[in-house]
N, C-alpha and C positions, 0 to 999 in steps of 0.2 A: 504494500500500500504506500503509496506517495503520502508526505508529508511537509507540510505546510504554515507559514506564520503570516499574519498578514499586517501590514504598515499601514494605519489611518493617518494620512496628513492632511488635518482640518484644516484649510486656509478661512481667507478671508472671503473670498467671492467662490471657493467649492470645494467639495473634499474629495482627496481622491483615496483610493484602497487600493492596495498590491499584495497579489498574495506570489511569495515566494518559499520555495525549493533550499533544501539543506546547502545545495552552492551556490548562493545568490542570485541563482536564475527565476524570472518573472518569469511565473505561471499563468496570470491575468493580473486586470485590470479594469478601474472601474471608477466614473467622477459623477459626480452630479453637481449643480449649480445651487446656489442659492442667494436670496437677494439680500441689499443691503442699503438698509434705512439711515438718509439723513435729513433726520424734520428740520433741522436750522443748522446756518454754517456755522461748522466746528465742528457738530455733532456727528457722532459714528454709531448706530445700533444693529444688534440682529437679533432674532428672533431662534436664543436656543434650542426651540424644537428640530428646527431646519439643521443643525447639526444632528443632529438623530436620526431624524428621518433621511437627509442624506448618507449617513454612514452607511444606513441598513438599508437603504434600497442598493446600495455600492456594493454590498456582501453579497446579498441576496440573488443579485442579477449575478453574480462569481459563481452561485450555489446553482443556479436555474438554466443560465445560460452558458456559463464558461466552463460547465462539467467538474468544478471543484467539489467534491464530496464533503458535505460539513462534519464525518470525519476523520478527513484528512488536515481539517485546520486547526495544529491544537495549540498556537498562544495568538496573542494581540496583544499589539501595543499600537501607542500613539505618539504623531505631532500635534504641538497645537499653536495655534494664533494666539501668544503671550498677552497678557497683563487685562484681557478681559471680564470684566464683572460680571458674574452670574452670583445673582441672590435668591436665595431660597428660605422658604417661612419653616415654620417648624414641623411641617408634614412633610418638606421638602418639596415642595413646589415653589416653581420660579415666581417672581413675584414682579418680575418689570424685566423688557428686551435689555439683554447683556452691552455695556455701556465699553466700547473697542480701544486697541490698541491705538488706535490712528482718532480718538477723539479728542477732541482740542478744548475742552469745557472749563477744565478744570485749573488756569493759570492759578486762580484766585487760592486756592488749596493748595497749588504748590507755595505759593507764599508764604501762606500762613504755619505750614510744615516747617519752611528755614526760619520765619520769624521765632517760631517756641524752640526747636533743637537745634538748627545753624549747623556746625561742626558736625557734633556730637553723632546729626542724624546721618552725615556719611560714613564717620567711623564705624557705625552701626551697621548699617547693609551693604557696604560699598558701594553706596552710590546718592548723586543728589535726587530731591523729587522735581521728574519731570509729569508733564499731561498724562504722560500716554500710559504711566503707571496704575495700579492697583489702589494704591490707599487712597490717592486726590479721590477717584471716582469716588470710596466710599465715606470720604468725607462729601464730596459733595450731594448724596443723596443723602444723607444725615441731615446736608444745611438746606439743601433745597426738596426732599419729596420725606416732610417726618412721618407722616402715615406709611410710607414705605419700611422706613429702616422703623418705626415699630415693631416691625411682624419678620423685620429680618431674623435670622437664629444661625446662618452658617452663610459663606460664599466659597466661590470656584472659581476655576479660572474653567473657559472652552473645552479641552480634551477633558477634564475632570469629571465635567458636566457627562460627557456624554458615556465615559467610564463609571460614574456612578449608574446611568442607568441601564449599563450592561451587568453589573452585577449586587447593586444594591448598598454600594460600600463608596463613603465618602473617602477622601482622602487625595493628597497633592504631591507629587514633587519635588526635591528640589530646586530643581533647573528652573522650575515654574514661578516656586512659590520667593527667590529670591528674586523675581521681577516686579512681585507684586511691592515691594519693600518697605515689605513688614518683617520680614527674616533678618536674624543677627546670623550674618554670614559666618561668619566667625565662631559662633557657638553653634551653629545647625542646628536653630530651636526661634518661635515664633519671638516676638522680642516685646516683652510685657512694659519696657520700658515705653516703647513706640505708644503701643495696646493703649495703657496708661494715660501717656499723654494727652492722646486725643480720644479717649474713653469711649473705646471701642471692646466691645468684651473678648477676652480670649477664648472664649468657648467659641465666638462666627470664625473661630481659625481651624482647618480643618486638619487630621490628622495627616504630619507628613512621613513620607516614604523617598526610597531611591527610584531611581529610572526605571533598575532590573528587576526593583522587588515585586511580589505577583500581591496582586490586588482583590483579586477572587475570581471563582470560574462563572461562568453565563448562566446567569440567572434561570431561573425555569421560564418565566413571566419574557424575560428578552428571548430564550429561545423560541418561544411560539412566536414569537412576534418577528423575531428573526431569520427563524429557518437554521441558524446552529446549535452546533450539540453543548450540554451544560457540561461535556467533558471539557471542553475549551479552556484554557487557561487566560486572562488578564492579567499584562502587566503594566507599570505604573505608567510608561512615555516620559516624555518633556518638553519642553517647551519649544518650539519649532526651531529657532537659531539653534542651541545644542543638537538636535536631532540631525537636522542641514550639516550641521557639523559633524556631524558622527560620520555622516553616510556621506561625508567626504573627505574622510579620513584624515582628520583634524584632529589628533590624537599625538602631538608631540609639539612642542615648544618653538620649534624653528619655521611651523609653517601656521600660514594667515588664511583665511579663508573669505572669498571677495561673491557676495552673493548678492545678485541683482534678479528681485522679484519686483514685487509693489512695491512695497519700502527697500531699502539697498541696506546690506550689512557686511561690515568688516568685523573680523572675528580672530581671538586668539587665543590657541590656548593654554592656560594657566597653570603652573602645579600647587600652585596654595594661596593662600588669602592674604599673606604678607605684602606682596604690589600692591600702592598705594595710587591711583591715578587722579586723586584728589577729586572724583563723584565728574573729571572731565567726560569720561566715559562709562558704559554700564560695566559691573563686576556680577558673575551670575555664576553658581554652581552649576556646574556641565553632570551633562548625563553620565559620563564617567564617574562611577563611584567617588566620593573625596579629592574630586579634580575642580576646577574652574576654568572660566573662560572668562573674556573681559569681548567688551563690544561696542560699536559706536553702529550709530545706524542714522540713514539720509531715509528721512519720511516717504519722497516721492523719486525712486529710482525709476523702474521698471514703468510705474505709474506715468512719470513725465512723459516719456516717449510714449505710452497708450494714447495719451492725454493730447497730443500735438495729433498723432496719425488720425485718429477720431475726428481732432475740431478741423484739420488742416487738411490732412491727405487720406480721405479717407474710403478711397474705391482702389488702392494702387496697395496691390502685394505687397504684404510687412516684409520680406525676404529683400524682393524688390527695389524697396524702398531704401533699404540698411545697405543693398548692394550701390543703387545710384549715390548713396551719402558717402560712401564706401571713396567713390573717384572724386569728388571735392576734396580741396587741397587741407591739407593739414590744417586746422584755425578756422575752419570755415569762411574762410575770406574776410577774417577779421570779425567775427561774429561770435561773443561766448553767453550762453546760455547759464544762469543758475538756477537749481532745482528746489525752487523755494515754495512749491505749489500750493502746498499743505501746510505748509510751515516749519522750520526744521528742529531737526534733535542735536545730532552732534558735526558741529563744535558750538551749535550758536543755544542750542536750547530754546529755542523761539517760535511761540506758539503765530505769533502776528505777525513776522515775515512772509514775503511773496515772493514769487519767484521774477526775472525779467532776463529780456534780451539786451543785450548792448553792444553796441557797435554795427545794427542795422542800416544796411546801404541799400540802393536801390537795382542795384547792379548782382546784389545777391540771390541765389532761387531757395525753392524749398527744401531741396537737395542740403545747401549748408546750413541751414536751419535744422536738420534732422541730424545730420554731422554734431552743431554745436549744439544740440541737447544731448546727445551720446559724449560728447569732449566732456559738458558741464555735469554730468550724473558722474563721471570717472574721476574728474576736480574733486567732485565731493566725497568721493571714497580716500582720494591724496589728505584732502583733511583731516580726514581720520587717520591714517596711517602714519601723518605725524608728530602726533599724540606719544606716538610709539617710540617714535625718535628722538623726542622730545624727554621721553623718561629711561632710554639706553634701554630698550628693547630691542633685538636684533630678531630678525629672520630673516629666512633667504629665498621662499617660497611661497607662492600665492596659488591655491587652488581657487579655481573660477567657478562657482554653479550658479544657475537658474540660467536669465533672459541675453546674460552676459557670456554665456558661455557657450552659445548657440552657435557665434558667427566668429571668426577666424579673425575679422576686422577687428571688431571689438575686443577679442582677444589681447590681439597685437598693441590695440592701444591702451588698454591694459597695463601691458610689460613699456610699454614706452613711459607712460604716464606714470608710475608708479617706480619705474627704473628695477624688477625687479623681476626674476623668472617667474613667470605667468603658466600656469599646467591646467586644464582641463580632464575630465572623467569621460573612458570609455561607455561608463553605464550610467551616468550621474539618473538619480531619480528623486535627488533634496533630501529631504525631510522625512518623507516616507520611508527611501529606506535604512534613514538613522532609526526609526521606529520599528522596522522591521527586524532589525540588527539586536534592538533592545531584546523583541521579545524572544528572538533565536538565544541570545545568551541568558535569559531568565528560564530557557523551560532545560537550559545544559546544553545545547550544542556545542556552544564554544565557554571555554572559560573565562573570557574576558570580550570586552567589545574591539582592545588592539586584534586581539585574537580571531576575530569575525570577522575585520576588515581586510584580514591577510586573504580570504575568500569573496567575500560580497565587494570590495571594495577595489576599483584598477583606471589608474592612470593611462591617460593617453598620453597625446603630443603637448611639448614642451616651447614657450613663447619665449623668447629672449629681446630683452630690451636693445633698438637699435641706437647706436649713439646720435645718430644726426639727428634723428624722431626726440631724444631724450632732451636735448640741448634746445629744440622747439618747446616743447611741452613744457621747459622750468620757464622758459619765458613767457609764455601764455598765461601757465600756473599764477604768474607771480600778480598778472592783472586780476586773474580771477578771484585770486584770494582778496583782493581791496572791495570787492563790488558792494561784498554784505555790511561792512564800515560805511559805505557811499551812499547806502540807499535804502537802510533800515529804518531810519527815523521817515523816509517820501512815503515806504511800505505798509508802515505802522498808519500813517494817518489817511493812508487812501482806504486800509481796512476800515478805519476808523468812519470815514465816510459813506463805506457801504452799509455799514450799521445804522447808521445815522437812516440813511436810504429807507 
C-alpha cells in the first residue's frame, strides 16, 4: 500500500493540498479559492469557514478524484497565513471574520504597546509591534467591538483554526505563536508580563506545541465530513514563512531565503535567540525544533506586479509581459518604482506610506514600467538584507521561491541586485511542502527535518552576480533608497486626504 502525508498551505486568496510519497514525490494536488473582504481601506478580513471548507473540498477531490485512498494518508500538517485573529467564544465558535496579516487598522495599538513597555516589549519577543501583528488586533477589538471581546475565551491564528476543527484540540505553535507577540521568545512560554499589561487573560492563550508535535488524529465528526480515516494523524504546522523555509531548505546559517509571493520575505536562519536586531526586523521561532529564524518582509511584493498587470496591462501574457520587460535596458530608462502599495513593514514600519513612480518620461513604454516595479520589489528585499550587514551577519546564499523564482530574468536580477549567488529549487512547492516535511518527520520517517530535506528537498541552477549589472544596480540602489525620506510626509497627507474624501 502507498503511503502518504499531505501539506495544507493556507494562503491568503487559497489553499492549496499536496499529498506526497515517502521521496518527496507529488502524488496530487489540489486548490480552491476563496474571497477576501475589505469593508474600508486598511482593512483585511476572511471568513474562517472558507479555510475549512477549502481544505476539505482540497482533500476530498485527492480522495474522489485523484484515486488517493484515505488510507493511504496517514499524517497532516500545515502552512499558514501568520498573525491572523480568529476568536472564539466559549463553545468555540468564531465570533467575528478573522482580522489579517496584511490589515493596517491597528497603528493606534501599536503605539500604545511602545508607549506602556518601549524597550522592555522587544526584549520580550524579539521584536517591535507592528499592524500586521496578533496582539494590536486584539487590542483593538477590546477598544473598538467590547461586546465582542466579552464573549471572547480563546484565539488562533489561521492553520490553528482549521486544525482544531480536524481534531477537536486547541493549540499553536511556535513558529506561529511568536508572531502573534505575545510569546517570550526566550522563555518559550506565553508572556504574563505582556498578558498583564494590557489585561488580557492568559487563559485566550492557547496551549503551545512544536511544528513536529502530533496534535491528535481526525476527529470522527471531520471524518464524515471529510471522507478521511480517524487513523490519520495531525500534526502541529507553522507559520507559513518557516514552512516556505523548511521546504527550501533553509536549515543552516549561511543561507537566506528570498521569497516573492503577495507580500515578499527575506529570511534567515537563526540558531538561538541571542541576535539582537533591535525589533529592526521580525525574530520568530522556526519550525525546526529550538531553532529561529529572523525576517523582514515588503507588504506588497508579488502583489505590486498583480497590481500594475490588472490596472495597466491587463489582456497581455504574465510570461509575456516579464519577457518584453525582460529586453528594457537595465533602470528602466530611468524609471524606479517603490512598492509602497499597502504600506510597508520592513525597514520603514509604515502603515500610511504609498507606493510611486519617479523619474517618469514620456519616451518610456509599459514594458519599463513592469521592469521598474520588478527593479523596485528586489530594492526592497536589498533593504532588508542590509539589516544583515549592518549587524555582521554573513551569508553567501540566496535561495529564491515563489513569483520570483519562476523567471531566469528575475533570477538574475536577483544575484545582481543583491551581489550574491542567487539558486533556485528543482521542485520548489513553498510552504506546502515545509508542511508536508513536518508531518513526514512527526509520524518517523525521517529523524529530523535536515534529514527530510536531504530527500524532498533539491536545488537547481545557480545565478551569479554579474559585475557590470552589480556596479549599475549600487547606483540605482543608492536613488532608490532616498525616495521613502522624499516623499513620506506628500504620502502620509494624500492618504490623509483620501480619508478626509
Amino acid at each position: 500500500m502507498n503511503e502518504y502525508v499531505i501539506g495544507v498551505d493556507l494562503g491568503t486568496s487559497a489553499v492549496k493540498v499536496s499529498a506526497m510519497d515517502r521521496s518527496g514525490r507529488i502524488a496530487a494536488q489540489q486548490s480552491y479559492d476563496y474571497p477576501l473582504s475589505q469593508p474600508k481601506p486598511g482593512y483585511s478580513e476572511q471568513n474562517p469557514q472558507d479555510w475549512l471548507y477549502g481544505t476539505t473540498i482540497g482533500i476530498d477531490r485527492m480522495i474522489l478524484k485523484d484515486g488517493i485512498k484515505k488510507e493511504e494518508i496517514k499524517g497532516i500538517s500545515f502552512s499558514g497565513q501568520m498573525h491572523g485573529l480568529v476568536l472564539l467564544d466559549a463553545d468555540n465558535q468564531v465570533l467575528r471574520p478573522a482580522i489579517l496579516w496584511n490589515d493596517t487598522r491597528t497603528t493606534k495599538q501599536c503605539q500604545e504597546i511602545m508607549d506602556k513597555l518601549g524597550d522592555r516589549f522587544v526584549d520580550i519577543t524579539g521584536n517591535k509591534p507592528l499592524e500586521g501583528f496578533t496582539l494590536p488586533k486584539l487590542l483593538w477589538v477590546k477598544e473598538n467591538e467590547p461586546e465582542i471581546w466579552a464573549k471572547a475565551k480563546t484565539f488562533l491564528l489561521p492553520k490553528d483554526y482549521v486544525r482544531f476543527c480536524m481534531t477537536g484540540n486547541l493549540g499553536m505553535d511556535y513558529s506561529d505563536a511568536t508572531g502573534t507577540v505575545l510569546l517570550d521568545i526566550k522563555q518559550g512560554q506565553w508572556s504574563q508580563e505582556i498578558c498583564e499589561a494590557f489585561d488580557i487573560p492568559m487563559s485566550m492563550c492557547p496551549p503551545l506545541m512544536k511544528s513536529v508535535d502530533y496534535a491528535g488524529n481526525v476527529s470522527a465528526s471531520y471524518a464524515t465530513f471529510s471522507g478521511l480515516s480517524t487513523a490519520t494523524k495531525i500534526y502541529g504546522g507553522g507559520g507559513d514563512n518557516a514552512c516556505g523555509a523548511v521546504g527550501a531548505g533553509i536549515l543552516h546559517p549561511n543561507m537566506v531565503m528570498s521569497s516573492i509571493g503577495t507580500s515578499g520575505v527575506v529570511l534567515k536562519y537563526e540558531e538561538n535567540a541571542d541576535v539582537n536586531y533591535h525589533g529592526q526586523i521580525q525574530y520568530e521561532c522556526h519550525a525546526i525544533p529550538d531553532t529561529y529564524y529572523s525576517m523582514g518582509v515588503t507588504l506588497a511584493a508579488g502583489h505590486s506586479l498583480n497590481w500594475f498587470k490588472h490596472k495597466f496591462d491587463p489582456d497581455e501574457d504574465f510570461t509575456t509581459m516579464v519577457e518584453k520587460a525582460s529586453q528594457r535596458p537595465l533602470g528602466a530608462n530611468g524609471l524606479i518604482f517603490t512598492p509602497y502599495v499597502v504600506g510597508e513593514r520592513t525597514p520603514y514600519a509604515d502603515a500610511d506610506i504609498r507606493g510611486s513612480f519617479i523619474g517618469v518620461d514620456s519616451m518610456q513604454d509599459r514594458y519599463d514600467f513592469c521592469r521598474a516595479v520588478m527593479e523596485g520589489i528586489t530594492f526592497s528585499f536589498r533593504d532588508i538584507l542590509n539589516i544583515y550587514d549592518q549587524n555582521g551577519q554573513e551569508f553567501d546564499t540566496v535561495v529564491a521561491i515563489g513569483g520570483g523564482a519562476k523567471s531566469d530574468f528575475w533570477l538574475q536580477m536577483q544575484a545582481d541586485i543583491f551581489n550574491k549567488k542567487v539558486v533556485a529549487l528543482t521542485n520548489e512547492q513553498g510552504p506546502g511542502l515545509g508542511a508536508a516535511m513536518i508531518a513526514a518527520v512527526g509520524l518517523g520517517w525521517f529523524d529530523s527535518l535536515q534529514d527530510c530535506a536531504k530527500e524532498f528537498v533539491h536545488f537547481g541552477k545557480e545565478y551569479l552576480p554579474k559585475p557590470a549589472n552589480v556596479a549599475k544596480y549600487d547606483e540605482l540602489y543608492a536613488i532608490y533608497h532616498q525616495v521613502y525620506g522624499q516623499t513620506k510626509d506628500l504620502c502620509h497627507a494624500l492618504l490623509n486626504f483620501r480619508r478626509e474624501d
